[in-house]
C-alpha positions as CSV (number, residue, x, y, z in Angstrom):
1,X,96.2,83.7,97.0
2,X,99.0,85.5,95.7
3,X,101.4,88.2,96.8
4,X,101.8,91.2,94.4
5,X,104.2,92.9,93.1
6,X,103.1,96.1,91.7
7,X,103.9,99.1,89.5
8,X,104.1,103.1,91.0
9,X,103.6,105.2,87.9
10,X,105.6,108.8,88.0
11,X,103.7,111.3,86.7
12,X,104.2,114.8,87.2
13,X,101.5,115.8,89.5
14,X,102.4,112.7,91.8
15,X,103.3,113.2,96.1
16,X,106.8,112.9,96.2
17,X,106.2,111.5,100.0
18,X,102.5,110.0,100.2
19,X,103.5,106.5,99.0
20,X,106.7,106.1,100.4
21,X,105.4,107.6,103.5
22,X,102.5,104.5,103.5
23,X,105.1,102.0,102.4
24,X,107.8,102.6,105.1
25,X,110.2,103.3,102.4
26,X,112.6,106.3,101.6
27,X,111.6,109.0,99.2
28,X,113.2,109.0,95.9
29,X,112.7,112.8,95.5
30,X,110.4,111.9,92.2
31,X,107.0,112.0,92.0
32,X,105.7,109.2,93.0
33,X,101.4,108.9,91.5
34,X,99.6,106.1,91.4
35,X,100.4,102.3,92.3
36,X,98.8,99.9,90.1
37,X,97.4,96.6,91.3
38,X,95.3,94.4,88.7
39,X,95.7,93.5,85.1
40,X,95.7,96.8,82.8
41,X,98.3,95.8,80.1
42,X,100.0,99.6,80.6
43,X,101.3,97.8,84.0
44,X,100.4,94.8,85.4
45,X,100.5,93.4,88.5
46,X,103.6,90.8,89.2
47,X,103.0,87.3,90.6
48,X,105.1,84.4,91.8
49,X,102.4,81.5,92.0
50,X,103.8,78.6,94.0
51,X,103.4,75.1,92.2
52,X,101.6,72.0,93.1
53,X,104.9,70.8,94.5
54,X,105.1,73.7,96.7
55,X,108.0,75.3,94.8
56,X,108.3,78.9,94.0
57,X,107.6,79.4,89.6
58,X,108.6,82.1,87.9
59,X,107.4,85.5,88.0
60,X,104.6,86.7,85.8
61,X,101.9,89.5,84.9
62,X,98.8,89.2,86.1
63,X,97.3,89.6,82.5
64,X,99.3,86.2,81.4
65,X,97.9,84.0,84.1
66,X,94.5,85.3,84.0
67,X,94.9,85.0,79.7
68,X,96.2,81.3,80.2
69,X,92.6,80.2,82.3
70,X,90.3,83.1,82.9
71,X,87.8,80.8,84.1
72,X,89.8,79.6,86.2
73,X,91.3,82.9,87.9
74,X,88.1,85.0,87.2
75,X,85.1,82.8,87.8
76,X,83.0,81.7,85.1
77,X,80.3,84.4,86.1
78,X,82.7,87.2,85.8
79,X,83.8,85.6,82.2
80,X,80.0,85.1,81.2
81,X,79.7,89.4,82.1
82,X,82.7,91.4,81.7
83,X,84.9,88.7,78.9
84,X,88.2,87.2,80.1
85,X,89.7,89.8,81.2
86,X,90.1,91.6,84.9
87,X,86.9,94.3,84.8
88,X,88.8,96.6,87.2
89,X,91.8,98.5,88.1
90,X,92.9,99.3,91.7
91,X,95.2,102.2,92.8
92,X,97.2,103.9,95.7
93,X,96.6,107.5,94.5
94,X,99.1,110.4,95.4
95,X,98.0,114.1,94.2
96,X,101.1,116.4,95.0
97,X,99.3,119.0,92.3
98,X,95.5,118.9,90.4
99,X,95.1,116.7,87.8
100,X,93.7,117.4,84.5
101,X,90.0,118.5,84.6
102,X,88.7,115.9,82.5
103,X,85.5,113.8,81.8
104,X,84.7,110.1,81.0
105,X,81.9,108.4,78.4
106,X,79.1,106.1,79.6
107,X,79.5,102.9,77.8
108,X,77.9,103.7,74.4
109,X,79.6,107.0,74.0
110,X,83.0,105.0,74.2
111,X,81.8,102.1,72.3
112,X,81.4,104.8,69.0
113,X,83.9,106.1,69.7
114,X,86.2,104.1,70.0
115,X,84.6,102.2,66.4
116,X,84.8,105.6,64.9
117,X,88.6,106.0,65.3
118,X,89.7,102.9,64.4
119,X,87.4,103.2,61.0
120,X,89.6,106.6,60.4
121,X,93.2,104.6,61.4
122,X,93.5,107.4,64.2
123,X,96.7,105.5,65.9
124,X,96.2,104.2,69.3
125,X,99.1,106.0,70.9
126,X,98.4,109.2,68.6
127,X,98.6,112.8,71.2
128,X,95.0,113.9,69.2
129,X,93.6,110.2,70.1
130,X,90.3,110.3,72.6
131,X,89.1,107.0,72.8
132,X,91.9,104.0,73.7
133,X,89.4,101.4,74.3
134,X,85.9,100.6,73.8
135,X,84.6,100.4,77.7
136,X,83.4,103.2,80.3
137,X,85.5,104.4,82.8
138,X,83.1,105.2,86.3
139,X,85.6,105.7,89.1
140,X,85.5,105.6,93.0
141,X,88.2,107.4,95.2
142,X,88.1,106.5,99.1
143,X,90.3,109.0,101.0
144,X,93.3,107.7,103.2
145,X,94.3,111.5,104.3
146,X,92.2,115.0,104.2
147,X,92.0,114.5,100.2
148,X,90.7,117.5,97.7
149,X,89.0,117.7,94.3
150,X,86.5,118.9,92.3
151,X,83.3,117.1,91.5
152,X,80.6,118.0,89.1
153,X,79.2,121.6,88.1
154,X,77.9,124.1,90.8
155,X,74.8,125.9,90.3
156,X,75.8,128.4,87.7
157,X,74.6,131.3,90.4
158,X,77.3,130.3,92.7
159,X,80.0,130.3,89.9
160,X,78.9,133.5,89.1
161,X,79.5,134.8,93.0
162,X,82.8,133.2,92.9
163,X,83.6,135.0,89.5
164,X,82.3,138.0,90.7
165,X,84.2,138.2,93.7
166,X,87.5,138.4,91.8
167,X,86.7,141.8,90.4
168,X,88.5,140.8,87.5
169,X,86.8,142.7,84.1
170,X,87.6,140.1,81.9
171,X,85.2,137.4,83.8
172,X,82.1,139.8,83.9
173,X,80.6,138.3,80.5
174,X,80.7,134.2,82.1
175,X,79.4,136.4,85.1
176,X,76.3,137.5,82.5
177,X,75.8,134.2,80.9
178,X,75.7,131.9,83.8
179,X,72.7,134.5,85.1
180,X,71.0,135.1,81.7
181,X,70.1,131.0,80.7
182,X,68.3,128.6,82.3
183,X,71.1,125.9,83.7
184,X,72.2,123.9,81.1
185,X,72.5,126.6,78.5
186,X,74.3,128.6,80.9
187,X,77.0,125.8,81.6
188,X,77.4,124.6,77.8
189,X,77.8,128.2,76.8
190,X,79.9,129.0,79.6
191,X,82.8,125.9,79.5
192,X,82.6,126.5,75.8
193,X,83.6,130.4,75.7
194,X,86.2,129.7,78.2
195,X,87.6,126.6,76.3
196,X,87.3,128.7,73.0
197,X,89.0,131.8,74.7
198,X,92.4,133.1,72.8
199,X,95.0,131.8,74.6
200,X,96.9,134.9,75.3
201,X,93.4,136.9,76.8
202,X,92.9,133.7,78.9
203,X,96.0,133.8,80.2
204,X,96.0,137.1,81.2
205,X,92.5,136.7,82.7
206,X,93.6,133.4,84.5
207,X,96.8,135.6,85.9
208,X,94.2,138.2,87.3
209,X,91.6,136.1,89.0
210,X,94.4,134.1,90.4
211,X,96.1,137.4,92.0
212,X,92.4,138.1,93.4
213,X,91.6,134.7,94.5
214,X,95.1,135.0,96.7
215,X,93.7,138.0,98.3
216,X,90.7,137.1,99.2
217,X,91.9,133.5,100.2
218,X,88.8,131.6,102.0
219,X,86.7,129.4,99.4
220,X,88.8,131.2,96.7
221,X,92.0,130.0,97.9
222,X,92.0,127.1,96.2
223,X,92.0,128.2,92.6
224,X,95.1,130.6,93.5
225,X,96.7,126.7,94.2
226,X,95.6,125.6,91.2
227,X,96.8,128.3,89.1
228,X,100.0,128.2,91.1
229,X,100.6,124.7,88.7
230,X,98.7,125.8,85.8
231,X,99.5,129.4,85.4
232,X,97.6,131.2,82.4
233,X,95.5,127.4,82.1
234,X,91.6,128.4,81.1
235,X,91.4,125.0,83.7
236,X,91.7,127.3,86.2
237,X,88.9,129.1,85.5
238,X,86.7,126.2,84.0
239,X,87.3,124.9,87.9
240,X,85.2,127.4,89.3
241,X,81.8,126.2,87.5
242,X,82.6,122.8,89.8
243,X,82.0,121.9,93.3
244,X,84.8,122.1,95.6
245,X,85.3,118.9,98.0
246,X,87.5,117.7,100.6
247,X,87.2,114.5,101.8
248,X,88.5,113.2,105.3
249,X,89.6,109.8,105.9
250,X,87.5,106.6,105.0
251,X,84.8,109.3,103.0
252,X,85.1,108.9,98.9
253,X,83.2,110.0,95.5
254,X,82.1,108.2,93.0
255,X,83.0,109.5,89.5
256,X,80.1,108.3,86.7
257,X,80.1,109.1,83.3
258,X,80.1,113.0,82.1
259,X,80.6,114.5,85.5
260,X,83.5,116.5,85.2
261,X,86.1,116.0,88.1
262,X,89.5,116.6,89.2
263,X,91.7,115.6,92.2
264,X,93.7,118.3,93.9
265,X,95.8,116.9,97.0
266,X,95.8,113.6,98.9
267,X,96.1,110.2,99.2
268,X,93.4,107.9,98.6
269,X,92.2,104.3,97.1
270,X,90.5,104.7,93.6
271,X,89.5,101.8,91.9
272,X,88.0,102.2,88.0
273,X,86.6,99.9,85.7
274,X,89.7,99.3,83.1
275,X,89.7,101.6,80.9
276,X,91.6,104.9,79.6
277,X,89.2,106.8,78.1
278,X,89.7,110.8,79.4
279,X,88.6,113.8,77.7
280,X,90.3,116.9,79.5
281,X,89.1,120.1,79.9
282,X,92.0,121.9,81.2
283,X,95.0,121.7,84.1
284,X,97.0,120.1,81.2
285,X,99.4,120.4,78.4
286,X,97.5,117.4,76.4
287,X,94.8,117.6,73.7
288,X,91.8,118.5,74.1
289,X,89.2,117.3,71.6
290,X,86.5,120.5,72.7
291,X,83.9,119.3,70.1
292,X,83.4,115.9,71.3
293,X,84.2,116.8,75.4
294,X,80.8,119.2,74.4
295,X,79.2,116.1,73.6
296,X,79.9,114.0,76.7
297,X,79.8,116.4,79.7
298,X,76.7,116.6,81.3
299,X,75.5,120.0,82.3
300,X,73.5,119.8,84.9
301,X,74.4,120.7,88.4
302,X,74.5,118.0,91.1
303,X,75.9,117.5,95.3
304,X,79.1,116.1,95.2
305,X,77.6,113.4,97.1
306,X,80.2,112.0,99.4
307,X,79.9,108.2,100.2
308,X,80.9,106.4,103.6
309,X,80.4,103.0,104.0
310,X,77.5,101.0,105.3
311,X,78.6,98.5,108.1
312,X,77.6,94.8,107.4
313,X,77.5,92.2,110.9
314,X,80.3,90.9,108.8
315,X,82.4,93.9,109.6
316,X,82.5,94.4,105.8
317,X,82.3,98.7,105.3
318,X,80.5,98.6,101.6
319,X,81.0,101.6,99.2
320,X,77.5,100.9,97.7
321,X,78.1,102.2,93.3
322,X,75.8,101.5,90.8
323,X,78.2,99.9,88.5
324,X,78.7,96.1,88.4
325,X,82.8,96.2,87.5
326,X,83.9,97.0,90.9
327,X,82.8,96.6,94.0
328,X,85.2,98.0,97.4
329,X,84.8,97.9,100.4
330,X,86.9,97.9,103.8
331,X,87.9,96.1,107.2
332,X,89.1,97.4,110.3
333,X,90.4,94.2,112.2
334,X,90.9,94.1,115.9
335,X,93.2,92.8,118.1
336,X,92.4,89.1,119.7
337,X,89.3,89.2,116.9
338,X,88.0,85.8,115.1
339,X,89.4,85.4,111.6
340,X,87.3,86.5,108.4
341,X,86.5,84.6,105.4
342,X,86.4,86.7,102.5
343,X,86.2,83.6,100.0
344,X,84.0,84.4,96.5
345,X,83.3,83.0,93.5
346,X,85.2,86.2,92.4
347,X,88.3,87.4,91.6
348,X,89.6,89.7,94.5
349,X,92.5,92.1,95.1
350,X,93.0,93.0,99.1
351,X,94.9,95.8,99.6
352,X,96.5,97.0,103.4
353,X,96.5,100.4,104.0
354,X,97.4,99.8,108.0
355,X,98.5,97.8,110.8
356,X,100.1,94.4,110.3
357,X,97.2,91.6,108.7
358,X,97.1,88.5,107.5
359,X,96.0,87.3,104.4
360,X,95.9,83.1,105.1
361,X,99.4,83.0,105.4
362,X,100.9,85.9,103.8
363,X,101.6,88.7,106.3
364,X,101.1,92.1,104.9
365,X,102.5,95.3,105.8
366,X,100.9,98.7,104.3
367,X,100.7,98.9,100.6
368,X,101.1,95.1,100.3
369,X,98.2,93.5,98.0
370,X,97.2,89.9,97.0
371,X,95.5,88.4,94.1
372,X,92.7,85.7,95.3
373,X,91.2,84.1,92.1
374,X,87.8,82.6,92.1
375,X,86.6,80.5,94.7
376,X,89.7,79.9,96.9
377,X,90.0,80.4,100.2
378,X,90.3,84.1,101.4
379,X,91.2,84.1,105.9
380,X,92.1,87.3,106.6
381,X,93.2,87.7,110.5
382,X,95.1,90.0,112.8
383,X,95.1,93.8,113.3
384,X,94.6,96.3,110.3
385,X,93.0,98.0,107.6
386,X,92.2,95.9,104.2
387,X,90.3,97.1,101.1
388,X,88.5,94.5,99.4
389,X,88.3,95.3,95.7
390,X,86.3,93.0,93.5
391,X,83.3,92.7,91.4
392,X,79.3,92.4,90.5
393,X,78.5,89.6,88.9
């Protein structure tokens, strides 16, 4: 197996203490977002693999020595299914402020996508560009600390008590639509008016209900937070037709295609299949392609549905998904307890999130990961917490 060295990615909204915090390490003052571990060409993992002779090679991306033998690295049944390529992408993720609301496509919906845009010569790094690749994006975040987000629409009866609450004039018609329509019309028409709103009404409406929403605090409380980072943003009040969750530590959520979603606060493990497909709906400054977003959300209210894991005699905790790309799931190891073989005919990332482990030989300390291709031996030992990231196939 391989030690990894591994990319933290500054955007904006990023803890400017979560990571550091987890990694021993100083704060920079920055923001500090997401650590990368696998093979997404925007930042790829780091790898000195030691030779056949036992000396130390030079350091290289992950997507270079899975390119040079993806059977080797990946397994041939992972090659066979997903192409020679890594299918997922793991992440430390640290939410100082929300993220964008946004959506993802199922498969198909990215594959025309993606097709269509390339037929048109749309550029690939082009601000107005929606689809960067032709794969689905489902997603999976596993809390670490008390983590917050929003997940999927509400019924639209509870959006219209939270709208009604604020008193604020401007909201009453959503207020009349999301009780005049049976649920799906009522959503669609609702997320469109508010995306469709002028900009300098919204704003003034979004500065309102976020006045309101501090006075009343409680279950409105957290769109005053929001609007706090996106002041005058028709995110803010697109966030109220969603369900409000807060995970504690080892619960998670798993993010399929055209649920809308958006992390708050917190520090978690999300692992995604790899992809960069987003359409936004608000909390940002980017595009925001309304037409098609209208076309991939799903309006339909739903429970959040908050995962824990399901113990195995192993002591493997399984976050059970119904997507074949990833598969995570955790270990607590005890003091004084036997070794465990983690060995597939896989490719696997373990990532420490606590204590002091071993991974065969390689000691790790939180926020350390390792690469195990295909078949070789995985012994992990000692006391800790390791996430297993790997795949279906």
């Amino acid at each position: 197996m391989d030690r990894l060295s591994n990319t933290v990615r500054p955007y904006a909204w990023g803890s400017t203490t979560a990571i550091p915090d987890l990694l021993g390490i100083a704060p920079t003052g920055e923001p500090q977002a997401e650590m990368w571990m696998g093979a997404h060409p925007g930042a790829p993992s780091r790898l000195t693999r030691i030779t056949g002779t036992g000396e130390s090679g030079s350091e290289q991306p992950l997507t270079e020595v899975i390119a040079a033998d993806p059977e080797r690295e990946l397994g041939r049944a992972t090659v066979e299914k997903f192409g020679p390529r890594l299918p997922f992408l793991l992440k430390l993720l640290a939410a100082g402020a929300p993220l964008s609301l946004q959506v993802h496509p199922d498969l198909a919906q990215a594959q025309r996508g993606y097709e269509d845009e390339e037929r048109r010569s749309v550029p690939i790094d082009a601000p107005h560009r929606t689809y960067k690749d032709a794969n689905h994006k489902p997603e999976l975040i596993c809390a670490l600390t008390p983590f917050a987000g929003l997940c999927g629409f509400r019924r639209p009866a509870e959006a219209a008590e939270t709208m009604a609450a604020l008193g604020v004039d401007s909201l009453k018609p959503y207020v009349d639509l999301l009780g005049a329509h049976p649920e799906e019309a009522a959503l669609r028409e609702v997320l469109t008016a508010i995306l469709g709103a002028d900009p300098a009404e919204m704003a003034e409406t979004v500065g309102l209900a976020a006045a309101a929403a501090e006075r009343l605090g409680g279950a409105h409380a957290p769109y005053a937070r929001i609007a706090h980072h996106f002041p005058g943003d028709p995110g803010v009040i697109a966030a109220m037709l969603l369900n409000y969750v807060e995970l504690q530590p080892g619960e998670a959520l798993f993010l399929g295609a055209g649920v809308p979603h958006a992390y708050l606060d917190g520090l978690g493990v999300e692992i995604m299949a790899n992809s960069d497909n987003v359409l936004r709906c608000g909390l940002t400054p980017k595009h925001i392609d309304v037409p098609e977003l209208l076309r991939i959300v799903r309006f339909e209210a739903t429970e959040p549905g908050i995962l824990r894991p399901e113990a195995a005699p192993s002591g493997e905790e399984l976050y059970e998904t119904p997507v074949d790309e990833f598969r995570l799931s955790r270990f607590d190891l005890s003091p004084g307890a036997a070794p465990v073989d983690l060995t597939r005919d896989t490719p696997q990332i373990l990532l420490c999130t606590g204590g002091a482990p071993k991974a065969g030989e390689l000691d790790l300390a939180p926020g350390a990961a390792v690469f195990v291709p295909s078949g070789e031996k995985a012994e992990v030992s000692g006391t800790g917490t390791l996430f297993r990231a790997t795949v279906v196939a």
